[in-house]
C-alpha positions in Angstrom: -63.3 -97.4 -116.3 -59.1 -96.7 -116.5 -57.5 -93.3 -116.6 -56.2 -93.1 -120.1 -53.1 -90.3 -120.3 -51.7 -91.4 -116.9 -49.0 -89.4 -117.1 -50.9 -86.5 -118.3 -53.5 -86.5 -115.4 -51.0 -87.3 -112.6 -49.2 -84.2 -113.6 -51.8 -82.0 -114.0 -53.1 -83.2 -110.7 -49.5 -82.6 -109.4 -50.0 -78.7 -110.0 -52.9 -79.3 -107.0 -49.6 -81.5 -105.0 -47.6 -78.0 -105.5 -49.7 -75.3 -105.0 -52.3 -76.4 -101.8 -50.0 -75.8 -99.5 -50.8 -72.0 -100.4 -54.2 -72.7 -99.4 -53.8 -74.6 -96.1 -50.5 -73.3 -94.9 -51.4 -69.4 -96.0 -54.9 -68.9 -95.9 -55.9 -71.7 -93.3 -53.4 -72.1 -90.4 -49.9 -70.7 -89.9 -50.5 -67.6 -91.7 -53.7 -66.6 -89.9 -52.5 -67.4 -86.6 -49.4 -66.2 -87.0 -50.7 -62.9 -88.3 -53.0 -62.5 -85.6 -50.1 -63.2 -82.8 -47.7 -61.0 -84.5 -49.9 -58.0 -84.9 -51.4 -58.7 -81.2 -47.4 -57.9 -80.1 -47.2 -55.3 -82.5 -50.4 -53.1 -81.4 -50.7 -54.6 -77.7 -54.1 -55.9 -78.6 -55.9 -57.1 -81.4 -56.6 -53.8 -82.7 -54.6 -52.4 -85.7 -53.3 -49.0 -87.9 -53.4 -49.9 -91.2 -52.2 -46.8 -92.9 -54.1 -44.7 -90.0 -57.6 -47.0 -90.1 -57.8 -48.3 -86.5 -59.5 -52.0 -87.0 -59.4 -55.6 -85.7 -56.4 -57.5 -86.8 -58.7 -60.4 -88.2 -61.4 -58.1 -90.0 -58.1 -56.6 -91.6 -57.4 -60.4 -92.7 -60.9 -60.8 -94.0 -60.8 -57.5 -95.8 -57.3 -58.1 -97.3 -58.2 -61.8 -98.8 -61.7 -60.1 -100.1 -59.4 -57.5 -101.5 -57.1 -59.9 -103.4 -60.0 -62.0 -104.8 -61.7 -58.7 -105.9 -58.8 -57.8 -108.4 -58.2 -61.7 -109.6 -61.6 -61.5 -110.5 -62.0 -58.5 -112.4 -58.6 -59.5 -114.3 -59.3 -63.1 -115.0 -62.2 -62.8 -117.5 -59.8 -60.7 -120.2 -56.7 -63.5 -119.2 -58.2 -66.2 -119.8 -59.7 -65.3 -122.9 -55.8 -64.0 -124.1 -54.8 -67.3 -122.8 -57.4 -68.7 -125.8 -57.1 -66.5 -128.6 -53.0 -67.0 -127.7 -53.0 -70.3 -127.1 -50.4 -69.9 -124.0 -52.4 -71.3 -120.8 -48.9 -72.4 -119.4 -47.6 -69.4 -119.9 -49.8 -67.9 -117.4 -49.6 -70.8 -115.5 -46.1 -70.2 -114.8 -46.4 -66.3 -114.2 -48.7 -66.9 -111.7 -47.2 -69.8 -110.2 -43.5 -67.7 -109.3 -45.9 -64.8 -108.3 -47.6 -67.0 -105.9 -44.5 -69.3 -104.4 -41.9 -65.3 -104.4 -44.5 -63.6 -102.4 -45.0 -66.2 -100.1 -40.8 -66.8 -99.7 -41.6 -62.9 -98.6 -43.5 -64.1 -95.5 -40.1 -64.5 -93.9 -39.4 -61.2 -93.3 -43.1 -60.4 -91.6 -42.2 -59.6 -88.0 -43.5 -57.4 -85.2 -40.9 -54.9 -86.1 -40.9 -54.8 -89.6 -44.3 -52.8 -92.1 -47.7 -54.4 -91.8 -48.8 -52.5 -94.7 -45.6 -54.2 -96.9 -47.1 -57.7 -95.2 -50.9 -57.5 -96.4 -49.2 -56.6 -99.9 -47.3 -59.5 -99.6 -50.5 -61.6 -98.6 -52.5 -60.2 -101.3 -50.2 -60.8 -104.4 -49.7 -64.5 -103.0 -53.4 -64.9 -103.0 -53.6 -62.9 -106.5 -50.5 -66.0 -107.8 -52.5 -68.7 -106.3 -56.3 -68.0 -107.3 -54.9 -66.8 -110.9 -52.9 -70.2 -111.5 -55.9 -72.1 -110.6 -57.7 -70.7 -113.3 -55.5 -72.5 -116.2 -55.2 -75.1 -114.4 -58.7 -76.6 -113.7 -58.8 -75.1 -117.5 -57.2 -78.1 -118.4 -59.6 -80.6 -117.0 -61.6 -80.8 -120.1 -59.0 -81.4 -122.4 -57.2 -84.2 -120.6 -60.6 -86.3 -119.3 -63.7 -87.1 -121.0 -66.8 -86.3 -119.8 -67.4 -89.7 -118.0 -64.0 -89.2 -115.9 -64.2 -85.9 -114.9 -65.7 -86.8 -111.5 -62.7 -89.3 -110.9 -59.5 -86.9 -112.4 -61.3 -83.9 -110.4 -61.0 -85.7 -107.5 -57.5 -87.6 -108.2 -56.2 -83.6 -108.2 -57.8 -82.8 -104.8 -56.2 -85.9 -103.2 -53.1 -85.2 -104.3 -53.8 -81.8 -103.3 -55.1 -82.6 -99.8 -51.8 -85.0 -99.7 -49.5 -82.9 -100.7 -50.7 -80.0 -98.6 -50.6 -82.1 -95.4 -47.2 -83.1 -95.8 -45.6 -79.6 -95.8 -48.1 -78.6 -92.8 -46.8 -82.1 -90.7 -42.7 -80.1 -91.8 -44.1 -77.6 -90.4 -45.4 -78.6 -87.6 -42.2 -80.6 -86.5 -40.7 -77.1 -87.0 -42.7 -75.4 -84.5 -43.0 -77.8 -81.7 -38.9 -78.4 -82.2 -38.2 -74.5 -81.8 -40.6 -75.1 -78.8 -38.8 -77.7 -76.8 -35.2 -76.3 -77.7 -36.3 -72.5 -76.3 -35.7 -70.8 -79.7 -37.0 -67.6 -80.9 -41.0 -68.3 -81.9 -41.8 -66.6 -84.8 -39.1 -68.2 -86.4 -40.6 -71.7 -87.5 -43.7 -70.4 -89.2 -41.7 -67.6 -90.9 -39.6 -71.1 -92.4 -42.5 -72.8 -93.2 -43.7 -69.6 -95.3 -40.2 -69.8 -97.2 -40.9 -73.2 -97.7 -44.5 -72.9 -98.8 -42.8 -71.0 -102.2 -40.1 -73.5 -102.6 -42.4 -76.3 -102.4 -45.0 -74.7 -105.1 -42.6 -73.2 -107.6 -40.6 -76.5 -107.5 -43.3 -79.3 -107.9 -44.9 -77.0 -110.3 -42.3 -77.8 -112.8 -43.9 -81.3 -113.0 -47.0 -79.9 -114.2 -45.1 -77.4 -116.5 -43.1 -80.6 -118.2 -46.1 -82.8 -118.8 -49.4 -80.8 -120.0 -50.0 -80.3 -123.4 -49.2 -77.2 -125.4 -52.3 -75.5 -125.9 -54.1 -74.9 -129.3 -55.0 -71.0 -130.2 -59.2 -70.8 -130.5 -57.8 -68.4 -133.0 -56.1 -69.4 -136.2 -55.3 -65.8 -138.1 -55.0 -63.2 -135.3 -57.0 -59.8 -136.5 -56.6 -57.8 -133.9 -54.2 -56.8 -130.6 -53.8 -59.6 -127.7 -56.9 -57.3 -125.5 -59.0 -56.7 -128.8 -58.8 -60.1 -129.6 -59.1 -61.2 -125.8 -62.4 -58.9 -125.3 -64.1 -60.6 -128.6 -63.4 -64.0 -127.4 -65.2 -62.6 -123.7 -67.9 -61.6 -125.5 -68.6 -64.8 -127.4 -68.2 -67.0 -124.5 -70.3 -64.8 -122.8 -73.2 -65.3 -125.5 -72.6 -68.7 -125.3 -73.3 -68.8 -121.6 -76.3 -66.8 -121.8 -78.3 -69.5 -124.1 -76.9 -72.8 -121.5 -79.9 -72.0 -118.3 -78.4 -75.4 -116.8 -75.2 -74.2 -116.8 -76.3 -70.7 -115.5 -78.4 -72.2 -112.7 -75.7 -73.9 -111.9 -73.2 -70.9 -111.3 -76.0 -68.6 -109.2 -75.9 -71.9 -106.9 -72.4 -72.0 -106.8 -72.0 -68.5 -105.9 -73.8 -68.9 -102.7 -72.5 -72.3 -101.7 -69.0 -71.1 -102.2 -69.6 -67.8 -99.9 -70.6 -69.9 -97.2 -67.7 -73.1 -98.3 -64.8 -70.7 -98.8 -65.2 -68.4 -96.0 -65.5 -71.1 -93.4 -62.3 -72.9 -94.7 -60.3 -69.7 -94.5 -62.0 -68.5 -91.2 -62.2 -71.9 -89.3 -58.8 -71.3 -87.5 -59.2 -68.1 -86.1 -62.8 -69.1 -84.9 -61.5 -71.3 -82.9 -58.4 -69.0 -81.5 -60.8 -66.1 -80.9 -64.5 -67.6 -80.1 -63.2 -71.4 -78.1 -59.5 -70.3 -76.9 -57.5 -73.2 -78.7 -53.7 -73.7 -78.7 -52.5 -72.8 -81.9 -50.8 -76.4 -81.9 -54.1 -78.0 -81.1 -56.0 -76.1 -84.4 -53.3 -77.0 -86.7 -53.2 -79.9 -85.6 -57.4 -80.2 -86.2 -56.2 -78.8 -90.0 -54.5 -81.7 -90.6 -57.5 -83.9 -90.1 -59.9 -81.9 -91.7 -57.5 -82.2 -95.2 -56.9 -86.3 -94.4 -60.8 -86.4 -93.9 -61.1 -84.5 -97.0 -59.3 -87.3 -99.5 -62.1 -90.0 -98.8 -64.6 -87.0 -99.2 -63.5 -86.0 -102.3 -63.2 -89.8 -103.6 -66.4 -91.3 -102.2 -68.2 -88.0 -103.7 -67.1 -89.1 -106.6 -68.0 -92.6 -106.7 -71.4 -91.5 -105.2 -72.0 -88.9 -108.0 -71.3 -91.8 -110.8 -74.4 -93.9 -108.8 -77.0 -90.7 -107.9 -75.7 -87.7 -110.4 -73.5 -84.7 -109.8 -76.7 -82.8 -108.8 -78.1 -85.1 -106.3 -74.5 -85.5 -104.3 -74.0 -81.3 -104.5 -77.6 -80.9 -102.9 -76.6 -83.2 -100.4 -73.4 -82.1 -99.4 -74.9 -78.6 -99.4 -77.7 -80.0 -97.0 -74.8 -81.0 -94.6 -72.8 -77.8 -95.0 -75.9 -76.1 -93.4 -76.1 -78.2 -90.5 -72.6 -77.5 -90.0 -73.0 -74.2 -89.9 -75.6 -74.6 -87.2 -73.5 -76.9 -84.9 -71.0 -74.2 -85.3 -72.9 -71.5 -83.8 -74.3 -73.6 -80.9 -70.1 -75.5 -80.0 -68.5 -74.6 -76.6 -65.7 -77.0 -76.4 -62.5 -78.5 -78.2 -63.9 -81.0 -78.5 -67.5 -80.2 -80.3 -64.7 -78.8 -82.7 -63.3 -81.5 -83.6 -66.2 -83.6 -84.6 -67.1 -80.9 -86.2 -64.0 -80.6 -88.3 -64.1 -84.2 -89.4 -67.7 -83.3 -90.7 -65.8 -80.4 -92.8 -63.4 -82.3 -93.6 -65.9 -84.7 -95.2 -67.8 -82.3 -97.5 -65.3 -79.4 -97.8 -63.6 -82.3 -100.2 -66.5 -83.7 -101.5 -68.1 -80.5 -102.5 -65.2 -78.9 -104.2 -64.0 -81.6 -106.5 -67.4 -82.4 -107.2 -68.2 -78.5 -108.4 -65.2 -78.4 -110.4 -65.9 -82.0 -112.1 -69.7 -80.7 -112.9 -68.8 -77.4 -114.0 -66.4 -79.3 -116.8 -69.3 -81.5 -117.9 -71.7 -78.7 -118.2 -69.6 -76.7 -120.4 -69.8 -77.7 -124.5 -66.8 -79.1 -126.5 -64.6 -76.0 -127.1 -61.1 -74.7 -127.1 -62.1 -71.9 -125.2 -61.9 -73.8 -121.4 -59.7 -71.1 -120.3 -62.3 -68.5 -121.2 -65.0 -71.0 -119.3 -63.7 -71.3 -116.2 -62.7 -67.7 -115.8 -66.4 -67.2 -115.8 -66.2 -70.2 -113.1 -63.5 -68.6 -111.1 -65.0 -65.3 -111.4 -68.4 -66.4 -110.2 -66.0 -68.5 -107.2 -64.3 -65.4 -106.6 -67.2 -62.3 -106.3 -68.9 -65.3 -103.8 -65.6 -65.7 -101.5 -65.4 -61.7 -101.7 -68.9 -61.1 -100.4 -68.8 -63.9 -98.0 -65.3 -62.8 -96.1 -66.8 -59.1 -96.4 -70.1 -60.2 -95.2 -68.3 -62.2 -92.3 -65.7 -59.8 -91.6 -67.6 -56.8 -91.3 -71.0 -58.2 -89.0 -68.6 -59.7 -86.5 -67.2 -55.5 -87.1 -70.4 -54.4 -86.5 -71.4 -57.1 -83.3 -68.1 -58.0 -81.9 -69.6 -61.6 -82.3 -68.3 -64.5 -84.8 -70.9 -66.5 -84.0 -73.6 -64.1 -85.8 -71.5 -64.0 -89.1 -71.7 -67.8 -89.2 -75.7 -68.0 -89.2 -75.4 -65.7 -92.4 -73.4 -67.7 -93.7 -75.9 -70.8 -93.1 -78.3 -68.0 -95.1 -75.9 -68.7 -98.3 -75.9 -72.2 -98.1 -79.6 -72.4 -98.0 -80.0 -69.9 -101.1 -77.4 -72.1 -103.1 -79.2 -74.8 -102.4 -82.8 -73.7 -104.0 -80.5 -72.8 -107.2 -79.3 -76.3 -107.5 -83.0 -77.5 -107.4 -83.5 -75.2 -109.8 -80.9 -76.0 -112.4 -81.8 -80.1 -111.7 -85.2 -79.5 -112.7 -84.3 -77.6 -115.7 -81.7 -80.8 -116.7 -84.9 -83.1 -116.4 -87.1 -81.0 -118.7 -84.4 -80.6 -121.5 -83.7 -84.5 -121.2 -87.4 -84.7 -121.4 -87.5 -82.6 -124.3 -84.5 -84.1 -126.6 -85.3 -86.7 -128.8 -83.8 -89.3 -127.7 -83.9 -88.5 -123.7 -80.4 -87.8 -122.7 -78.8 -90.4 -120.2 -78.8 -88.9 -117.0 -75.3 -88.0 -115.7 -75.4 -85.4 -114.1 
């Protein structure tokens, strides 16, 4: 079956092109590391003063992304439903977007001389642009795809995403190992790549911007004040939610998946500096092949979840997450990591498409999709909150990585029973309704 809207869906899935080189540049390799080095020569040792709290420089980084993905996720709900009642998703599409791509131009002027406070502000309100743009964004997947594409456009953005992403980090890359060879000062090719990082978002975002459609207020005659309105519309979605126990099993099983999914994306670097002793070059290096790897994950989960259902695939991929996080607590060599990073590379793409795509199925015909998938991003959110905070503060607590990875194996296990759960409530209600309803999911 054809793409219909071409146009449409390539520049939506362009907004993934622009803005996931946030995620892998930021959260996933040249920020972390370079955060860790530069506060390392800042503090002589990988212990920190953050405005007089003496910590470790990466529980700091835990606790400052947790931070930032608390506050997008008590502000979302209210947005999106604004976003509705208004009908102005691009708007706040675009607000985030040049909050995001500024605070990440920022980045350049994070030295070992200059405010560490001023640079985990700087780190949160990137995080803050980038986690509130997705929101409208994956809003529009409902509205551009039917139901029987939503597998395939989910994972057409992701590709691009993992693409797009990959480029910047191989610019990047050429940057570092250049200053290398030519003896120039070191901090200064990831402090580029950061300015690049908000260049390249805010300026392929305009794609994106050009070709969606203009959204369509879920409210004809406005009553009330942008929040009153914005709380009602909350409240109804909310209701609606309540009385959908597929959908609901769903998002408990996503909550848990995601703790252990998210925080081993954005930890995964600095595991490997701190616990295996790896050359910065080598583990960005491993990111790029984990995000390559990730492209025929997202499209062969796809293809597979067309055959076996979006259930099925998740369970498994969840399955495989777990060993992961097993292998990871036993590996002692470079090596061991990078098999073990084509593995993630493999279901990390997979597995998020595929939420995403089932998570848009789930939800009924409505022009309310920005209200929906704040209660998606929410539920992603509070997970990736708990899980860096849960990571972050046992390796606090043992001085040991290693032990915060078998909790996170805990979460993938828990997410798992949930998805069981909300399959077997799908095959009751298509047992129930008259006729039986084909399974797709």
């Amino acid at each position: 079956m054809s793409i219909p809207n071409k146009k449409v869906v390539n520049g939506w899935a362009m907004y993934d092109w622009a803005n996931s080189v946030y995620n892998l540049v930021i959260t996933t390799t040249f920020f972390p590391l370079y955060f860790i080095s530069i506060t390392n020569a800042k503090f002589g040792g990988d212990v920190v003063d953050f405005f007089g709290w003496q910590l470790k420089n990466s529980v700091l980084y835990d606790y400052a992304l947790a931070f930032a993905y608390l506050l997008i996720a008590f502000t979302m709900p209210i947005l999106g439903s604004i976003a509705d009642t208004r009908g102005n998703k691009k708007n706040f599409l675009r607000f985030f977007t040049y909050l995001g791509g500024l605070s990440c131009m920022a980045f350049f002027l994070f030295t070992k001389d200059s405010s560490l406070e001023l640079a985990v502000l700087y780190f949160v309100l990137a995080t803050v642009g980038y986690c509130g743009g997705l929101v409208f964004y994956n809003s529009y997947l409902p509205e551009i795809a039917p139901v029987a594409l939503r597998d395939r456009v989910s994972a057409r953005g992701y590709s691009f995403g993992y693409i797009g992403s990959v480029l910047l980090q191989i610019i990047g890359f050429a940057l570092v190992l250049t200053f290398e060879a030519n003896g120039w000062p070191g901090d200064l090719a990831p402090r580029i790549t950061f300015l690049l990082v908000g260049v390249w978002w805010i300026g392929f975002a305009q794609i994106p911007f050009v070709r969606l459609p203009k959204s369509q207020p879920s409210v004809e005659v406005h009553k009330g004040g942008v929040f009153s309105e914005g709380f009602t519309e909350l409240k109804k979605v909310y209701a609606q939610v309540r009385r959908m126990p597929v959908l609901k099993h769903f998002l408990r099983g996503f909550f848990f998946y995601s703790m252990g999914v998210q925080t081993v994306m954005m930890v995964a670097t600095i595991f490997g500096l701190k616990e295996l002793k790896m050359a910065q070059t080598n583990l960005i290096g491993c990111v790029v092949i984990i995000q390559l790897v990730a492209i025929l994950g997202a499209w062969g989960m796809a293809r597979l979840s067309e055959r076996y259902g979006n259930f099925r695939i998740l369970m498994l991929t969840v399955v495989l997450w777990i060993g992961i996080c097993l292998c990871a607590y036993f590996i002692s060599s470079e090596m061991q990591f990078y098999l073990l990073s084509v593995a993630v590379g493999l279901v990390m793409g997979g597995i998020q498409s595929l939420s995403r795509s089932t998570y848009a199925k789930l939800i009924p015909e409505t022009r309310d999709t920005a209200s929906f998938f704040s209660y998606y991003d929410v539920t992603e959110k509070f997970s990736i909150v708990l899980g860096l905070f849960s990571f972050g503060y046992i390796e606090h607590l043992t001085g040991d990585m290693r032990t915060s990875v078998l909790v996170l194996m805990g979460f993938f296990v828990i997410g798992l029973l949930w998805l069981f759960s909300a399959l077997r409530k799908q095959r009751r209600l298509a047992v129930a309704e008259k006729p039986a309803l084909t399974e797709t999911m």
